[in-house]
C-alpha positions as CSV (number, residue, x, y, z in Angstrom):
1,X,-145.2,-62.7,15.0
2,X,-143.7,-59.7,16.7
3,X,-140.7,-57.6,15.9
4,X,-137.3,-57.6,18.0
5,X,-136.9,-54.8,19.9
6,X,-133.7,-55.7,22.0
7,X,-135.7,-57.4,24.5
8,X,-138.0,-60.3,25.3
9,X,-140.6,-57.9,25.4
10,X,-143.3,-58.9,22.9
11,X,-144.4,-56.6,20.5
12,X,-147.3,-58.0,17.9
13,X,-146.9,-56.3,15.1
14,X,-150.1,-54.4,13.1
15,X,-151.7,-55.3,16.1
16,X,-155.0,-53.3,16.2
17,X,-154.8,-54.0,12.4
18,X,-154.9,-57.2,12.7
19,X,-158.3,-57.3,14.5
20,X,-159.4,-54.1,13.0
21,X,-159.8,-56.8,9.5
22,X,-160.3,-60.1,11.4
23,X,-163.0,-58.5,13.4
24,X,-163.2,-61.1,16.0
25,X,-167.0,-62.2,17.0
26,X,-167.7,-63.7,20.9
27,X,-168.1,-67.4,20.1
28,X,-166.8,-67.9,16.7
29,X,-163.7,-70.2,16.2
30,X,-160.6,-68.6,14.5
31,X,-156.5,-70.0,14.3
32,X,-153.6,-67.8,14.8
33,X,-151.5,-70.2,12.7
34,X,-148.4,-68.9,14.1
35,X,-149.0,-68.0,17.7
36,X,-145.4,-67.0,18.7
37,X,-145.7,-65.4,22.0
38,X,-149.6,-64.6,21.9
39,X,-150.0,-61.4,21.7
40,X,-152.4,-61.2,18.7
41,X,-153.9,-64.5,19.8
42,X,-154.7,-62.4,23.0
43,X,-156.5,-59.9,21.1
44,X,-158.4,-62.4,20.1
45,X,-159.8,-64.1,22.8
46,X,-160.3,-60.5,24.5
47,X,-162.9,-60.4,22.5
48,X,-164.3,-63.7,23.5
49,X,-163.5,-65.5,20.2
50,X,-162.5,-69.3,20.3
51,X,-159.0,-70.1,19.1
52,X,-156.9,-72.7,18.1
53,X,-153.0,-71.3,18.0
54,X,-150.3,-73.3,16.1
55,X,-146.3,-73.1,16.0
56,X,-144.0,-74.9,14.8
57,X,-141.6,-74.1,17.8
58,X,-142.7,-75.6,21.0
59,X,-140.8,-73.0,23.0
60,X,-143.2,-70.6,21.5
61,X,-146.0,-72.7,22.7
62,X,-145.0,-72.9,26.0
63,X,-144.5,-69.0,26.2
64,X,-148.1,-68.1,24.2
65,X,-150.1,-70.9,26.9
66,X,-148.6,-68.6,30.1
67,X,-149.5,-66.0,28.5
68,X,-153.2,-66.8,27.5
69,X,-154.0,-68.9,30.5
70,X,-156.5,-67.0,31.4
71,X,-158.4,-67.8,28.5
72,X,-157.8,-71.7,28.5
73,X,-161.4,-72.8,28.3
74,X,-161.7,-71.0,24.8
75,X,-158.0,-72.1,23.8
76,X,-156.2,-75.1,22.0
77,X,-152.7,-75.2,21.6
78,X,-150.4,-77.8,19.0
79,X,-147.4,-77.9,17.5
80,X,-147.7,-78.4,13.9
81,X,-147.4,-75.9,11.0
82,X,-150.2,-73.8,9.8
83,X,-150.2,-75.8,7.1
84,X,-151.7,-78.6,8.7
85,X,-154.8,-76.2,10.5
86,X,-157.5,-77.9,8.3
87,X,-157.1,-81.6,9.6
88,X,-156.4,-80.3,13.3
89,X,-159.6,-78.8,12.7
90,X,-161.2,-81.7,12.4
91,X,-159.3,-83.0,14.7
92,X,-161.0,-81.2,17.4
93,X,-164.1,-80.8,15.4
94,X,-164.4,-77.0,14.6
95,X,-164.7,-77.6,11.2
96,X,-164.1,-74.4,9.1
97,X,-163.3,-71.0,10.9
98,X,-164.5,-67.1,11.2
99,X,-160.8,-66.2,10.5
100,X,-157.1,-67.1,10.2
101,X,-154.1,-65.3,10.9
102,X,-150.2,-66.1,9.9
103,X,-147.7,-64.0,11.0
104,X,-144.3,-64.7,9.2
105,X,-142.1,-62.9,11.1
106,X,-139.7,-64.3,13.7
107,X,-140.7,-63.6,17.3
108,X,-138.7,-61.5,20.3
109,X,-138.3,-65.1,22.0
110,X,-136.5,-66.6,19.1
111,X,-134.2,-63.8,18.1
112,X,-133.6,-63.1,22.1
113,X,-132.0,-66.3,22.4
114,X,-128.7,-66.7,21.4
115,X,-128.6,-70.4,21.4
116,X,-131.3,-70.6,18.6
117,X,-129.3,-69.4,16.1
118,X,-131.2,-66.8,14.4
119,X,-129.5,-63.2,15.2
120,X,-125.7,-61.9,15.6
121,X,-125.8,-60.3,18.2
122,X,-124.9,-62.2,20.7
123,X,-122.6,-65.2,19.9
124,X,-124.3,-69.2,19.5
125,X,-124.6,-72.3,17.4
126,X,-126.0,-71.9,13.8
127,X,-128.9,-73.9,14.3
128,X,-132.3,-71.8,13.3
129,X,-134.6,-74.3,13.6
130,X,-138.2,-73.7,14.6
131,X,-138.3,-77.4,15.9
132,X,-135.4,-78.4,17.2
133,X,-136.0,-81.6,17.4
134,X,-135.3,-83.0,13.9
135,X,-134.3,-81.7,10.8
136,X,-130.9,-79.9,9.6
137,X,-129.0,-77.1,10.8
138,X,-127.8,-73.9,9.2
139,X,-124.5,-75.3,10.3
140,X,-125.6,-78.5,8.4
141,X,-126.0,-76.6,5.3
142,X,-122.9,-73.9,5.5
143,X,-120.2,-77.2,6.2
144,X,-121.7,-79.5,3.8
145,X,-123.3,-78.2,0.6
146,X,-121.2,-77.4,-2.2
147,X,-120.1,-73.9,-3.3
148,X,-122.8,-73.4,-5.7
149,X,-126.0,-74.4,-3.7
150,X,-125.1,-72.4,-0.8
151,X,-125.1,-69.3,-3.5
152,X,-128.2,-70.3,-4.8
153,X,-130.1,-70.6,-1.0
154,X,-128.5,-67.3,-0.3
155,X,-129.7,-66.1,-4.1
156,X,-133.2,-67.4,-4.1
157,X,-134.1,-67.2,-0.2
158,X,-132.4,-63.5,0.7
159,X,-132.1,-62.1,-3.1
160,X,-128.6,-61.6,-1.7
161,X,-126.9,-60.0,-4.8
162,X,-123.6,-60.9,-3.3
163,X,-124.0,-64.6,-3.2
164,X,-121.5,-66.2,-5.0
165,X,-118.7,-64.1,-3.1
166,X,-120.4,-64.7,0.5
167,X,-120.9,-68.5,-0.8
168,X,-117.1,-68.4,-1.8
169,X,-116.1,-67.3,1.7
170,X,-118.3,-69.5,3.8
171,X,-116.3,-72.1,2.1
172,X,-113.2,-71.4,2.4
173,X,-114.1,-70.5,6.3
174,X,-115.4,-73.8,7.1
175,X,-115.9,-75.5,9.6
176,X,-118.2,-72.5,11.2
177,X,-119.9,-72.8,14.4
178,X,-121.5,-70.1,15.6
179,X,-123.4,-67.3,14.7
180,X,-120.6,-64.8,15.0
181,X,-118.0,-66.8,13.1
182,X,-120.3,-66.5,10.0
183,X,-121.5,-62.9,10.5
184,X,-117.7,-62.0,10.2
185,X,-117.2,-64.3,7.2
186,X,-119.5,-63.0,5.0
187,X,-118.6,-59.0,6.3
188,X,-115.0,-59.9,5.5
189,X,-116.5,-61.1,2.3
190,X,-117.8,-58.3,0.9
191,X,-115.3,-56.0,2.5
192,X,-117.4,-54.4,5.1
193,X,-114.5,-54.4,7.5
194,X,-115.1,-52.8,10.8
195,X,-117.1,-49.8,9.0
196,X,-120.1,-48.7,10.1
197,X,-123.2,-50.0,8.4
198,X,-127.4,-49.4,8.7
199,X,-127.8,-52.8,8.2
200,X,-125.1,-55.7,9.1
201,X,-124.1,-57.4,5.4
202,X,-125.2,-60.7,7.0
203,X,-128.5,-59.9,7.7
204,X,-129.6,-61.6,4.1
205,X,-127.2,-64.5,4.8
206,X,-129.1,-65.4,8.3
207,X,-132.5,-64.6,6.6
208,X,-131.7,-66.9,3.7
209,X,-130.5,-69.8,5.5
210,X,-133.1,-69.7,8.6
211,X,-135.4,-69.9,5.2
212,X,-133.9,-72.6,3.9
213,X,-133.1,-74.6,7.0
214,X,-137.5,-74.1,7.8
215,X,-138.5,-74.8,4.3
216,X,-140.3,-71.5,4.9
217,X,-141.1,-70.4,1.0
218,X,-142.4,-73.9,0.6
219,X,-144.6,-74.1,3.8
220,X,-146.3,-70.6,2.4
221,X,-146.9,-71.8,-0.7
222,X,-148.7,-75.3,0.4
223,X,-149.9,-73.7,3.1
224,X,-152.1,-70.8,1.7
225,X,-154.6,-72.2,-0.5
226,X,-155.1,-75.1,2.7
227,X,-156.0,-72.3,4.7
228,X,-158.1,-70.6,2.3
229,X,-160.3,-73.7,2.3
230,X,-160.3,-74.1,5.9
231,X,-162.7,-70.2,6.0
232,X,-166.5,-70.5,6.2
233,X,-168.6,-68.5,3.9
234,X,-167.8,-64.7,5.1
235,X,-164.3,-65.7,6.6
236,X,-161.3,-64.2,6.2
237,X,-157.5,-65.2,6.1
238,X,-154.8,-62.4,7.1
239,X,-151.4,-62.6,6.3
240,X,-148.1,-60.6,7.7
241,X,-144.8,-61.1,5.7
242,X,-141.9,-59.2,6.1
243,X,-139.5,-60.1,3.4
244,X,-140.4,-59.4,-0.4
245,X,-140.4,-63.6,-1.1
246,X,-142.9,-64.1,1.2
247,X,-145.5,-60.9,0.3
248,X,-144.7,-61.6,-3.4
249,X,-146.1,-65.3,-2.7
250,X,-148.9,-63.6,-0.7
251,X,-149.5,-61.8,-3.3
252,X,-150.1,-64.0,-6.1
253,X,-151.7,-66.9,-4.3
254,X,-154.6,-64.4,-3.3
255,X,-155.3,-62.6,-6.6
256,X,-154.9,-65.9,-8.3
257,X,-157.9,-67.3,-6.0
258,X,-160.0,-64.3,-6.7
259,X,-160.1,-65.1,-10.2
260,X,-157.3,-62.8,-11.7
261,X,-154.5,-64.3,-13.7
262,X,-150.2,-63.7,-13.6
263,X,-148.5,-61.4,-15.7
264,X,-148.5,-63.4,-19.0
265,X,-150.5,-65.8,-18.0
266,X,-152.9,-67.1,-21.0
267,X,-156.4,-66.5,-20.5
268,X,-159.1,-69.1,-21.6
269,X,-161.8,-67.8,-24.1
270,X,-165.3,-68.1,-22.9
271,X,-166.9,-66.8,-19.5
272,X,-165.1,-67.2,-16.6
273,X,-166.5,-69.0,-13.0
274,X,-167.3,-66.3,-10.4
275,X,-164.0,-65.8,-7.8
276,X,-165.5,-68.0,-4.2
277,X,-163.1,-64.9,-3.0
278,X,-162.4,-61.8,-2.8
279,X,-159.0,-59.5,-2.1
280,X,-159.9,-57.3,0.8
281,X,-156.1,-55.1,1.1
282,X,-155.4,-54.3,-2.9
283,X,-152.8,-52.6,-0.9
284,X,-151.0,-54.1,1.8
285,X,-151.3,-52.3,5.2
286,X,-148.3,-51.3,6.5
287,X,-147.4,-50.1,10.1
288,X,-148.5,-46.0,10.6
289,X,-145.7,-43.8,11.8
290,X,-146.6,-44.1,15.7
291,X,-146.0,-47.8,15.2
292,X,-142.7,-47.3,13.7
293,X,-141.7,-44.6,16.2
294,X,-142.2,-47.8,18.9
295,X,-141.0,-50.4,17.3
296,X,-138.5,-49.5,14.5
297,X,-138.1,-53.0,13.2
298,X,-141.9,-53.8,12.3
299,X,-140.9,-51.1,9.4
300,X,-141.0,-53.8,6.7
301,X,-144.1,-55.9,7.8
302,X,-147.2,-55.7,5.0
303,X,-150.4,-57.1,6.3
304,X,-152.8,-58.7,3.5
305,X,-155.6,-59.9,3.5
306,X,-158.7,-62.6,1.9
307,X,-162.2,-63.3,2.7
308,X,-164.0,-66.3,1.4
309,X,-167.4,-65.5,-0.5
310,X,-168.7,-69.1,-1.2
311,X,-168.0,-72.2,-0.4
312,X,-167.4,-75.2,-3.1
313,X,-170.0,-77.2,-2.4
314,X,-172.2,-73.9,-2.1
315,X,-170.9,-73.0,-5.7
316,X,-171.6,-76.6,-7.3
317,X,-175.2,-76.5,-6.0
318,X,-175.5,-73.5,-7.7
319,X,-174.0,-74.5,-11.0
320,X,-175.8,-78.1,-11.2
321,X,-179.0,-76.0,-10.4
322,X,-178.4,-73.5,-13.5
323,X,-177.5,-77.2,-15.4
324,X,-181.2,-77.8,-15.0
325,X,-182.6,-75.0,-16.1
């Protein structure tokens, strides 16, 4: 989505990258999977592209269709992960699309509000729920799971190397409430005090938990190779993580569809089927130094990126044909 820059203000982040690789055409449909306040989605349909814009988090939704009412006639808004893009597509009967975009970051609106939960800053309820309508609370998870499964959330969703003590303190600290409460349990915790520090010891804590409490890893990793299959022939899918878990997943689920196997990963004598893709960042993108200079915090964002080369039923033609010859 867009970095926080200590206001509402939205930022998109790797904007002109963004389209510079989706290369938008008048016309053609495309999904911003996770709209967030618009702001690539704008760039978008600036170019007279057709979208269809997703989120989770109906606030977002709400903020992305005053932004981009002027282009309402080319424009569909729902709420429903970008997991779920393919059967909305055929839903409203696009079918498969020119381009994708996911942004995984957390957008200006979300961390600007203190009663969602998701920063320190400012003091509120540990919720961090995109939807919060259903579904458990960080303060669900701190004030009920045991010891050990808190460590492992904070291990395995913020690679927090300090788990076990920060999980041993959120304990002992419980019931917590707000998002202040824990920021100062787990900086107690691992002895910050009131020193200064670059980053707060409880940014991996809030990442780690807003993680869990979203089922965020898992959503990625169903959700990548369903919107692989929802490109045409020529399309491509363009992903922004921020956090090493999600471009690791990235990653992996892209070279894996273009035909190249995991470190240790046994490979099956004979010829292998041509890739129906192709990896078109070998290197993530990152933001260039005038980015950084205006928005410090998109500093960790990698853009990455796929483009579909056949389709399946394209591919089986092909292959039932050569069966003849």
């Amino acid at each position: 989505m867009q970095a926080d820059t200590g206001s509402a203000e939205h930022v998109p982040v790797l904007y002109q990258s963004v389209l510079e690789w989706l290369h938008p055409q008048p016309g053609r449909p495309y999904v911003d999977g996770t709209i967030g306040g618009g702001g690539h989605a704008e760039g978008i349909l600036k170019l007279g592209a057709r979208l269809l814009g997703l989120d989770r988090d109906p606030d977002a939704l709400r903020a992305a269709a005053r932004r981009l009412a002027p282009f309402a006639d080319r424009l569909i808004l729902r709420q429903a992960s970008y997991r779920r893009a393919g059967e909305i597509l055929k839903e409203v009967g696009w079918g498969r699309v020119a381009g994708i975009v996911v942004d995984l970051g957390l957008s200006s609106l979300q961390l600007g509000d203190p009663q969602r939960g998701f920063a320190f800053r400012e003091d509120g309820p540990l919720d961090m729920r995109f939807d919060r309508s259903g579904g458990e609370t960080a303060a669900d998870l701190v004030n009920t799971l045991p010891e050990d499964e808190i460590a492992e959330i904070l291990f395995r969703c913020g690679e927090e190397p300090r788990a076990r003590r920060i999980a041993r303190a959120v304990v002992r600290a419980r019931p917590l409430s707000g998002t202040r409460q824990l920021a100062d349990a787990v900086a107690a915790a691992v002895g910050a005090g009131s020193r200064p520090w670059r980053v707060h010891p409880a940014t991996k804590t809030f990442q780690a938990l807003r993680i869990a409490v979203n089922r965020e890893l898992e959503e990625l990793a169903e959700g990548l190779p369903l919107l692989m299959n929802s490109l045409e022939t020529g399309g491509r899918l363009m992903v922004i993580s921020f956090h090493s878990l999600e471009d690791r997943l990235v990653k992996q689920t892209f070279r894996r569809a273009c035909g190249e196997t995991a470190k240790g990963e046994r490979i099956l004598p004979g010829p292998r089927p041509p890739s129906a893709f192709r990896e078109i960042t070998r290197k993530p993108v990152r933001p260039d130094a005038a980015e950084l200079a205006a928005n410090p915090r998109s500093r960790s964002a990698k853009l990455r990126g796929i483009e579909r080369l056949s389709l399946p039923e394209a591919q089986a033609a092909g292959e039932s044909r050569g069966g003849r010859n």
